[in-house]
Every structure is written in C-alpha cells, then in structure tokens.
N, CA, C and O atoms as a Tripos MOL2 file, in Angstrom:
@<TRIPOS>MOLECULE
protein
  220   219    55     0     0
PROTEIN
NO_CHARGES

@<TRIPOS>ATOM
      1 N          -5.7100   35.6680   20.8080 N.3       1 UNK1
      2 CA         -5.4650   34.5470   19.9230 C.3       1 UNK1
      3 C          -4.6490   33.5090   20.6900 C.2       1 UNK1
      4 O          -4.0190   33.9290   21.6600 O.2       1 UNK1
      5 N          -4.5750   32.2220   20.3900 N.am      2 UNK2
      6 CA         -4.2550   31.3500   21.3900 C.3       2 UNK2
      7 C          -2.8000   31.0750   20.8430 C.2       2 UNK2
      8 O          -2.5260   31.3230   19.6680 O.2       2 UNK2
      9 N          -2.1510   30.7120   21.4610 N.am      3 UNK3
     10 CA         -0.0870   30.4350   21.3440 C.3       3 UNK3
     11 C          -0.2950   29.2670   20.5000 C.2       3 UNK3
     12 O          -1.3000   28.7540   20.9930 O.2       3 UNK3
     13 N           0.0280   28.6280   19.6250 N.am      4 UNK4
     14 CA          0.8310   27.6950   18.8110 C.3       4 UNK4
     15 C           1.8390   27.4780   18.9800 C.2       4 UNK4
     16 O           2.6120   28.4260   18.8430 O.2       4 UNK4
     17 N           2.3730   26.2370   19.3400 N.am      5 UNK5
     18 CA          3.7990   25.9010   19.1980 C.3       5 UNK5
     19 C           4.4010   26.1690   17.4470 C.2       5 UNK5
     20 O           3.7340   26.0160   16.4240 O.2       5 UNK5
     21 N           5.8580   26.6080   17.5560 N.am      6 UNK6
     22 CA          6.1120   26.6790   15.8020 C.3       6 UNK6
     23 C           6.5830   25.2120   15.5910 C.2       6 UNK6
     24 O           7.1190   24.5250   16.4610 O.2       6 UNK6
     25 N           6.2170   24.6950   13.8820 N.am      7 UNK7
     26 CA          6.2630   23.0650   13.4440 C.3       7 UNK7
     27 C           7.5150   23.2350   13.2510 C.2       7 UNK7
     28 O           8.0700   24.2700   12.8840 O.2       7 UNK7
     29 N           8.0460   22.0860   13.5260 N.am      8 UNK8
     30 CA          9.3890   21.8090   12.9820 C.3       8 UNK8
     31 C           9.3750   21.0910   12.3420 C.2       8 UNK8
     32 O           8.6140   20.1370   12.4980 O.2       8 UNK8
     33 N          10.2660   21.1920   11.2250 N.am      9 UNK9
     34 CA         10.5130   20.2420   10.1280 C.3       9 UNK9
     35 C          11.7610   19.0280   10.2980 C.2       9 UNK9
     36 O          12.9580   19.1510   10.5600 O.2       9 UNK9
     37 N          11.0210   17.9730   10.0610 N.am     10 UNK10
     38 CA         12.5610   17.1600   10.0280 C.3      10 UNK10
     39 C          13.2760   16.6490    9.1020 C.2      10 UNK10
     40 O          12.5770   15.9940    8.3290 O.2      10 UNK10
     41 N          14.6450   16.6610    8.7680 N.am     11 UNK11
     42 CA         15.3470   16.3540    7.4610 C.3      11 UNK11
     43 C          14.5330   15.3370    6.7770 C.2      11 UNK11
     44 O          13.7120   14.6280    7.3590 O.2      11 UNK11
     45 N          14.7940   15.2930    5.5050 N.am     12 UNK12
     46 CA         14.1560   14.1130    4.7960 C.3      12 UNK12
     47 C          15.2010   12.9830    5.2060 C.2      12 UNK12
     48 O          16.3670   13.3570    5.3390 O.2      12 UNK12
     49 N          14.9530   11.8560    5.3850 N.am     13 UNK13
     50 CA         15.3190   10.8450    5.6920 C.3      13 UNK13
     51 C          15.9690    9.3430    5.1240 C.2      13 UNK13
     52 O          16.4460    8.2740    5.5030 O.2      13 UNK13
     53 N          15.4170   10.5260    3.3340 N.am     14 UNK14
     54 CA         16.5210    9.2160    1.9360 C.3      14 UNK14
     55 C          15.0090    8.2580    1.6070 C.2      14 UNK14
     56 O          13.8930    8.3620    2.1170 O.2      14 UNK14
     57 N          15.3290    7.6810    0.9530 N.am     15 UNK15
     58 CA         14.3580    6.5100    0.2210 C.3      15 UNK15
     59 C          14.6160    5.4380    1.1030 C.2      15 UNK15
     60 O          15.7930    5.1850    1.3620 O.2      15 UNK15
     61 N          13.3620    4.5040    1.8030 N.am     16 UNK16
     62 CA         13.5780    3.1930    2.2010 C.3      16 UNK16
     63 C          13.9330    2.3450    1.2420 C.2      16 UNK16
     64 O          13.7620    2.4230    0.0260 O.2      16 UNK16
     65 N          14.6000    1.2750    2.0920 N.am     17 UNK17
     66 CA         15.6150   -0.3710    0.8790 C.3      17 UNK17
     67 C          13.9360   -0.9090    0.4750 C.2      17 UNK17
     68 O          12.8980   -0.8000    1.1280 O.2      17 UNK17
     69 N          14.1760   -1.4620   -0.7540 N.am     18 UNK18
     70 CA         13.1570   -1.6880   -1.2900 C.3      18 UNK18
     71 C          12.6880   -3.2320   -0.5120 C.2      18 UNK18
     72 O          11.5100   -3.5880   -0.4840 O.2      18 UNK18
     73 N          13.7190   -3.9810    0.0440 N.am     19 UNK19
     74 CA         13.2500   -5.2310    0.9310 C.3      19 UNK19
     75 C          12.8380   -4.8200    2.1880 C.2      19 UNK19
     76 O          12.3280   -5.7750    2.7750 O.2      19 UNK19
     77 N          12.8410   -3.8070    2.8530 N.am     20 UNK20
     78 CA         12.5060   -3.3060    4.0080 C.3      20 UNK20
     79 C          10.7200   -2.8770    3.6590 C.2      20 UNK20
     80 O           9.8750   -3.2040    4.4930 O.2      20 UNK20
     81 N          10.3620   -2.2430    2.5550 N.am     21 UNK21
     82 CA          9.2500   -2.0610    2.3480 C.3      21 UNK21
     83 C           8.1100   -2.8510    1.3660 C.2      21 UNK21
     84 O           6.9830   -2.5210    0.9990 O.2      21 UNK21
     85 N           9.0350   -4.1780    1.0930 N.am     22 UNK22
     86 CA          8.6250   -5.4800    0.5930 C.3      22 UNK22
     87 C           8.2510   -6.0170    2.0200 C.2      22 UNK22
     88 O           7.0380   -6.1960    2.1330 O.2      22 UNK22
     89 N           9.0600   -6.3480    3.2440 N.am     23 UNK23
     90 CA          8.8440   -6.7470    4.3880 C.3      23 UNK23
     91 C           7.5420   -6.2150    5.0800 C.2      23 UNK23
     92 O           6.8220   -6.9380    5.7690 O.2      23 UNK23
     93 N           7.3170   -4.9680    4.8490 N.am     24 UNK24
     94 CA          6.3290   -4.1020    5.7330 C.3      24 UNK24
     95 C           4.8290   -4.4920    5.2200 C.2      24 UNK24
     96 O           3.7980   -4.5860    5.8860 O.2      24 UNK24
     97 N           5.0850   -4.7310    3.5010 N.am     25 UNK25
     98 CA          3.7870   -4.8790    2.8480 C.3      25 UNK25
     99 C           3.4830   -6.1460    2.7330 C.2      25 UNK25
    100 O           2.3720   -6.4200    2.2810 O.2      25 UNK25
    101 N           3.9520   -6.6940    2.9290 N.am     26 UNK26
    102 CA          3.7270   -8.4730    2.8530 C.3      26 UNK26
    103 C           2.7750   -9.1290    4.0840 C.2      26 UNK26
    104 O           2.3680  -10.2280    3.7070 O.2      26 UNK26
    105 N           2.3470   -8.8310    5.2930 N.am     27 UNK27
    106 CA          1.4500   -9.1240    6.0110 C.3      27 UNK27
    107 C           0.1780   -8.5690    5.8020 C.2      27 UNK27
    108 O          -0.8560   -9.2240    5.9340 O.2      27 UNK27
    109 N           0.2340   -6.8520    5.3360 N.am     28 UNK28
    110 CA         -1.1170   -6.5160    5.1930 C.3      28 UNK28
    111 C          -1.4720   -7.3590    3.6180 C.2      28 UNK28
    112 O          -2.4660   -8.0430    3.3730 O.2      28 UNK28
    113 N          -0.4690   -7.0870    2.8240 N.am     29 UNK29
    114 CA         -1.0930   -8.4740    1.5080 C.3      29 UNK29
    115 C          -1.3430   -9.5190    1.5580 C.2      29 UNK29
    116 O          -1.7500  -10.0480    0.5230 O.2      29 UNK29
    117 N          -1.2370  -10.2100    2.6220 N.am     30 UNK30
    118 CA         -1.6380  -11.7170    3.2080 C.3      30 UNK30
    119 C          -2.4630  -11.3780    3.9200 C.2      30 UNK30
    120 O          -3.3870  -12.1040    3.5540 O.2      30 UNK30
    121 N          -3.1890  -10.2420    5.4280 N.am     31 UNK31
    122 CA         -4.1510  -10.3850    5.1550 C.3      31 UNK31
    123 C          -5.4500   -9.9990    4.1900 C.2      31 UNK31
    124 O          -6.5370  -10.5750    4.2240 O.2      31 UNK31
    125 N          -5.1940   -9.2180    3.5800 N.am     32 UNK32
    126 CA         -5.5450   -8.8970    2.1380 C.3      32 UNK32
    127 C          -6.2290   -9.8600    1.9340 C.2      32 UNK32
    128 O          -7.3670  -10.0080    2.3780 O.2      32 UNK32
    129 N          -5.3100  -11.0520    0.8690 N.am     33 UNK33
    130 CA         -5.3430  -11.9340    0.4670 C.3      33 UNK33
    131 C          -6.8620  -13.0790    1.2610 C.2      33 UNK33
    132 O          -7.6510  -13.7100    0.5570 O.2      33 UNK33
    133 N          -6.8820  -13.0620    2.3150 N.am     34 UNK34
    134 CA         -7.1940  -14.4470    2.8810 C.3      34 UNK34
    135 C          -8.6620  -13.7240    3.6810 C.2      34 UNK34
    136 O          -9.4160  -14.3670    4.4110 O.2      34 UNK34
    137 N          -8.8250  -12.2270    3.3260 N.am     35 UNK35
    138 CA         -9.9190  -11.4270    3.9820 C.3      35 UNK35
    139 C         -11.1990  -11.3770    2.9210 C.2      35 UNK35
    140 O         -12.4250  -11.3450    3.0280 O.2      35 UNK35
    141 N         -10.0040  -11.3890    1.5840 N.am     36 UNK36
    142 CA        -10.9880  -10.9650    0.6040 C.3      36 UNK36
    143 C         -10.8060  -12.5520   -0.6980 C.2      36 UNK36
    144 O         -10.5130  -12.5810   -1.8940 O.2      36 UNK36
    145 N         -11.1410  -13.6200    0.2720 N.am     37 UNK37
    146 CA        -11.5790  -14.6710   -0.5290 C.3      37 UNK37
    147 C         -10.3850  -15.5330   -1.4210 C.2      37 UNK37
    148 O         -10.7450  -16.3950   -2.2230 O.2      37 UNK37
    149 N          -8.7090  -15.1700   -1.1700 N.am     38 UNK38
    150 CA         -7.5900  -15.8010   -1.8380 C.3      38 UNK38
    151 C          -7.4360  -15.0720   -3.4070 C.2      38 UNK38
    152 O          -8.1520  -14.2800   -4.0210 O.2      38 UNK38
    153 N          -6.5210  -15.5510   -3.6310 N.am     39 UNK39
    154 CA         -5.9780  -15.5140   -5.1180 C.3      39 UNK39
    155 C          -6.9990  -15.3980   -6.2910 C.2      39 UNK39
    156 O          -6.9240  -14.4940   -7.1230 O.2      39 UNK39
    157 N          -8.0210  -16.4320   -6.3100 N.am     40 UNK40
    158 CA         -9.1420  -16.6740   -7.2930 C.3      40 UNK40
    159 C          -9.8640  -14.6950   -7.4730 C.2      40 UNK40
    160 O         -10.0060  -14.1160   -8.5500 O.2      40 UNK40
    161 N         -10.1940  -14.0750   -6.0140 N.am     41 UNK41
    162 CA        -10.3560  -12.9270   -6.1790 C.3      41 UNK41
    163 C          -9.9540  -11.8270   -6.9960 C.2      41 UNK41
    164 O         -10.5720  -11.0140   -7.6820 O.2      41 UNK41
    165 N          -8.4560  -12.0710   -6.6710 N.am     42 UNK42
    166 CA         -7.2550  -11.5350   -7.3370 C.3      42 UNK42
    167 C          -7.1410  -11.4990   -8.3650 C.2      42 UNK42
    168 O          -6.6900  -10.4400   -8.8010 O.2      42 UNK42
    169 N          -7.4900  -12.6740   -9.4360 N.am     43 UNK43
    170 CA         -7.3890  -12.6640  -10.3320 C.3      43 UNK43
    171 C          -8.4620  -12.5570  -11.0270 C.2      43 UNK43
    172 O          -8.3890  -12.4830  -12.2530 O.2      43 UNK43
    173 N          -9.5160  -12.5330  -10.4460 N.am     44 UNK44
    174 CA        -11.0260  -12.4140  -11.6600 C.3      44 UNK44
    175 C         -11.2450  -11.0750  -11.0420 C.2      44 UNK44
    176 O         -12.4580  -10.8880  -11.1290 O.2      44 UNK44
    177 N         -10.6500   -9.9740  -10.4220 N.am     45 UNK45
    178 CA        -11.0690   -8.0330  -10.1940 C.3      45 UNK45
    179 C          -9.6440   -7.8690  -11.4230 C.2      45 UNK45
    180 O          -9.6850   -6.9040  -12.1850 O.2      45 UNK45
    181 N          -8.6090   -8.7350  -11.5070 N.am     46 UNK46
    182 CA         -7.2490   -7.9300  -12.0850 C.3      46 UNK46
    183 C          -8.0810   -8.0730  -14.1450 C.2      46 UNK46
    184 O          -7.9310   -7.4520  -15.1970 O.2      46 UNK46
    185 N          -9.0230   -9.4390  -13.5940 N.am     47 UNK47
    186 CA         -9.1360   -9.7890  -15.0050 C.3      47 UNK47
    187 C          -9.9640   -8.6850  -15.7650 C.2      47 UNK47
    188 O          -9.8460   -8.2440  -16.9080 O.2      47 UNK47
    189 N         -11.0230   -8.3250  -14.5360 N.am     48 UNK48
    190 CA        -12.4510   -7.2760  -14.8610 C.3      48 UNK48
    191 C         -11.6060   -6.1930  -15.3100 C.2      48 UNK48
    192 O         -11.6600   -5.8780  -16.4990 O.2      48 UNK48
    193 N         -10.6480   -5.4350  -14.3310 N.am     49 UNK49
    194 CA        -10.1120   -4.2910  -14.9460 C.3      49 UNK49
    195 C          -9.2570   -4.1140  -16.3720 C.2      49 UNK49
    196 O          -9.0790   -3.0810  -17.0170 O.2      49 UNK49
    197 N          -8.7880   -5.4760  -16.6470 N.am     50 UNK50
    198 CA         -8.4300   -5.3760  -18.0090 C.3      50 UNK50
    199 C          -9.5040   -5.3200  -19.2860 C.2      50 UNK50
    200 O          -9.4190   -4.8780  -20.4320 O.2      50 UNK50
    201 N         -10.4520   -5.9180  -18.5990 N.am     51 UNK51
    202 CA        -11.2120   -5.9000  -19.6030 C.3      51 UNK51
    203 C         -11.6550   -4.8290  -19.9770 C.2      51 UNK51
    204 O         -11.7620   -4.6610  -21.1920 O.2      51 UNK51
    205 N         -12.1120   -3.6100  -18.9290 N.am     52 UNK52
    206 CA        -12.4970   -2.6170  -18.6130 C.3      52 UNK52
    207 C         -11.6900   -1.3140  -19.3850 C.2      52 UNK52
    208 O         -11.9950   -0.3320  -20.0610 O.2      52 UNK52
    209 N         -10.3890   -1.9980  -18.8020 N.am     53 UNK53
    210 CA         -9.2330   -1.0640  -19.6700 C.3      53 UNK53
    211 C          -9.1740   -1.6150  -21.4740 C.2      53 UNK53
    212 O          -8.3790   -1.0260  -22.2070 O.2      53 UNK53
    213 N          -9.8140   -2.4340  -21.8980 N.am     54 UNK54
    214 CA        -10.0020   -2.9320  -23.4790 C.3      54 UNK54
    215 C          -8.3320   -3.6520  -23.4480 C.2      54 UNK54
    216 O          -7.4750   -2.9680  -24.0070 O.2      54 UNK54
    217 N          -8.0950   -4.3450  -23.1210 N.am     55 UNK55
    218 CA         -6.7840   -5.4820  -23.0440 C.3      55 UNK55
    219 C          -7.5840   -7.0680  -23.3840 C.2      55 UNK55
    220 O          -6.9180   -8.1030  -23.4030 O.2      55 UNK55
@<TRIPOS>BOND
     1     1     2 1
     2     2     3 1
     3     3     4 2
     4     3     5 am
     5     5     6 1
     6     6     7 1
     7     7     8 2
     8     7     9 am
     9     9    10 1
    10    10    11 1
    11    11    12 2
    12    11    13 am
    13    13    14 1
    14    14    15 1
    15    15    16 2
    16    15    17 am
    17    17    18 1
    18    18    19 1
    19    19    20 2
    20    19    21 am
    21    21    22 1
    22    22    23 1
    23    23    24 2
    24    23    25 am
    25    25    26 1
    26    26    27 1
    27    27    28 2
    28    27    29 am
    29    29    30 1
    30    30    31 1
    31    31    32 2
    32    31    33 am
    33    33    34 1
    34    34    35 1
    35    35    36 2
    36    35    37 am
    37    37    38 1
    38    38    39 1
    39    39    40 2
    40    39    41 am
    41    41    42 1
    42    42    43 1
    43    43    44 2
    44    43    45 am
    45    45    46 1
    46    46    47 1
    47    47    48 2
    48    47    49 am
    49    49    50 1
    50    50    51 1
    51    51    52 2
    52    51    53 am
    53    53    54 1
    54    54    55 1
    55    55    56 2
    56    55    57 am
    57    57    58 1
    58    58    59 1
    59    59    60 2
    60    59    61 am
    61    61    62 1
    62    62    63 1
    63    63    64 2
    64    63    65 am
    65    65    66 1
    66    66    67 1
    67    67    68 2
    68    67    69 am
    69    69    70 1
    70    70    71 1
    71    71    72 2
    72    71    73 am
    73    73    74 1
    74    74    75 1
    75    75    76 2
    76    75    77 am
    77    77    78 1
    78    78    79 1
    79    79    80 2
    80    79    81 am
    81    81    82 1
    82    82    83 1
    83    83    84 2
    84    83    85 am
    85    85    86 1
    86    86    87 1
    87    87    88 2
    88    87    89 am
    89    89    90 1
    90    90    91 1
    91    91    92 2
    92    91    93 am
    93    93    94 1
    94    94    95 1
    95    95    96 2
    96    95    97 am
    97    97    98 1
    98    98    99 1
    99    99   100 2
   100    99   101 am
   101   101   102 1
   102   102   103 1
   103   103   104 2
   104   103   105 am
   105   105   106 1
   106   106   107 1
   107   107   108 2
   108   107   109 am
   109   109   110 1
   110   110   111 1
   111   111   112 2
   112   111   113 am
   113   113   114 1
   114   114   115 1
   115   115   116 2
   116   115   117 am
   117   117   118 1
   118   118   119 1
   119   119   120 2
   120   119   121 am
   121   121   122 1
   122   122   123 1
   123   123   124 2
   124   123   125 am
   125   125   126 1
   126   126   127 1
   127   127   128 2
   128   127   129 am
   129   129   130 1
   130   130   131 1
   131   131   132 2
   132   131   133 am
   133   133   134 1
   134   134   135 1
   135   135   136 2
   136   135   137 am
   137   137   138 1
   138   138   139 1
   139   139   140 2
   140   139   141 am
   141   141   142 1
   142   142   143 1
   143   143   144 2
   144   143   145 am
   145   145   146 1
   146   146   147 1
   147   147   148 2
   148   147   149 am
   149   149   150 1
   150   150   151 1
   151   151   152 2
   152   151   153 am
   153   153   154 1
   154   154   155 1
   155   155   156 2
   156   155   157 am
   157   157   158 1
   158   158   159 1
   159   159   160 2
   160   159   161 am
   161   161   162 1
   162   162   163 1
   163   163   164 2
   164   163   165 am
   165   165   166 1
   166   166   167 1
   167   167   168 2
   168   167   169 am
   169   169   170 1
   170   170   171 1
   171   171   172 2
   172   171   173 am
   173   173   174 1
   174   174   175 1
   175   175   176 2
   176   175   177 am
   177   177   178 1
   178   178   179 1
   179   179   180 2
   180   179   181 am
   181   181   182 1
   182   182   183 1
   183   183   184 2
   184   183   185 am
   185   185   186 1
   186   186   187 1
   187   187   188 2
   188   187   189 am
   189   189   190 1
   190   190   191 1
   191   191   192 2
   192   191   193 am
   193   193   194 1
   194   194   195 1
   195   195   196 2
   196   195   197 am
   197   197   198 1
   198   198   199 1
   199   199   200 2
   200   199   201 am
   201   201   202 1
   202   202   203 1
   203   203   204 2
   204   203   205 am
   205   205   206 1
   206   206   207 1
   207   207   208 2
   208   207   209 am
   209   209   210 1
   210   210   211 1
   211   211   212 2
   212   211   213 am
   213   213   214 1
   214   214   215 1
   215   215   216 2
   216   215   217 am
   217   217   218 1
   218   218   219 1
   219   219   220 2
@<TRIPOS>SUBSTRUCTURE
     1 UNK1         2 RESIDUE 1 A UNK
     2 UNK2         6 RESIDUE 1 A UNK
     3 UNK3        10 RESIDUE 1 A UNK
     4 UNK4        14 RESIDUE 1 A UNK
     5 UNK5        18 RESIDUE 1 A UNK
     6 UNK6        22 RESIDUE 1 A UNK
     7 UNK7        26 RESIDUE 1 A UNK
     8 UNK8        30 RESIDUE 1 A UNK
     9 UNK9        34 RESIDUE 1 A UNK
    10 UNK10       38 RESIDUE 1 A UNK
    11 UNK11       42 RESIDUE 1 A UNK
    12 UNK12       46 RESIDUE 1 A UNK
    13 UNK13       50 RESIDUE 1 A UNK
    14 UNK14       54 RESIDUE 1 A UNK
    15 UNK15       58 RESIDUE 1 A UNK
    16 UNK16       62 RESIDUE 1 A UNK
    17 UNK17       66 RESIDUE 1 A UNK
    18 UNK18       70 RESIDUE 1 A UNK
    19 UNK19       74 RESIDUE 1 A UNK
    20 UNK20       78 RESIDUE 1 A UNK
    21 UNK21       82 RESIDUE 1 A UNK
    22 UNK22       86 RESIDUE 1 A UNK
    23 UNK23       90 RESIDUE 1 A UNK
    24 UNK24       94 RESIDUE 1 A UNK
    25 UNK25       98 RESIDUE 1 A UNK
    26 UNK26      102 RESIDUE 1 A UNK
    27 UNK27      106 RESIDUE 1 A UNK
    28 UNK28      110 RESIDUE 1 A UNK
    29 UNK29      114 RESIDUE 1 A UNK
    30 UNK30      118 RESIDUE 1 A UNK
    31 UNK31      122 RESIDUE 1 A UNK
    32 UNK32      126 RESIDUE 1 A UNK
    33 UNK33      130 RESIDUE 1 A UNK
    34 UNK34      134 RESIDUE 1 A UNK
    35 UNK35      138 RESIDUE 1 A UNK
    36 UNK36      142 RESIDUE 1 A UNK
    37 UNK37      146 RESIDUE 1 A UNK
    38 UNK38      150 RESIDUE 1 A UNK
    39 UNK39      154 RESIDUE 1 A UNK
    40 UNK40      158 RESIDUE 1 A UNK
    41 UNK41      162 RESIDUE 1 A UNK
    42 UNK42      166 RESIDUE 1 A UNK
    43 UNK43      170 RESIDUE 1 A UNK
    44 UNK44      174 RESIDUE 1 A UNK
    45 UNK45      178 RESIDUE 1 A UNK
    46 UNK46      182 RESIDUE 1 A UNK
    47 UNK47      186 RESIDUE 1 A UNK
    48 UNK48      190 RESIDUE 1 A UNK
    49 UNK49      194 RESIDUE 1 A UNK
    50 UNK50      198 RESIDUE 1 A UNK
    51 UNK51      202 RESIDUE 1 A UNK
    52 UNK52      206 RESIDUE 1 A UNK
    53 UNK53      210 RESIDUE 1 A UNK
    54 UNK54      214 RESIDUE 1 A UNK
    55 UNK55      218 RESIDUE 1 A UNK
C-alpha cells in the first residue's frame, strides 16, 4: 500500500471583517455586472424570480 503523508489540520482562523470580504467581492460583481449585459439584467432575472416565487 503506498505511504500517505498524515493531513494536518489548521486552527480555524475567526470570521473575516465584513469590509474585507465586501472588498474581495466587489470586482468579481463588476465583472459580473458588465459580462452579463449591466444592471437592466439584474433587474429583469431579480424581477423573473419574484415572480416565480408569487411576490
């Protein structure tokens, strides 16, 4: 049978600051945004799913 290294675990590391992971997500949501046709998109898929959801 072949050797495996054993996994080590590493401490948990706490919750990231919520502006640190506002910072991180804000480029892939811009390109998001500007990949998939702007805002107008945004708002006529947010509109479909409400409708969808009976709102």
């Amino acid at each position: 049978m072949a050797y495996t290294a054993p996994r080590t675990t590493s401490p948990p590391s706490g919750r990231r600051h919520p502006l640190v992971a506002t910072a991180m997500v804000l480029p892939l949501a811009a390109l998001l945004v500007v990949a998939f046709g702007g805002w107008e998109a945004v708002v006529t898929q947010a509109s479909s799913v409400g409708v969808m959801l009976g709102r």
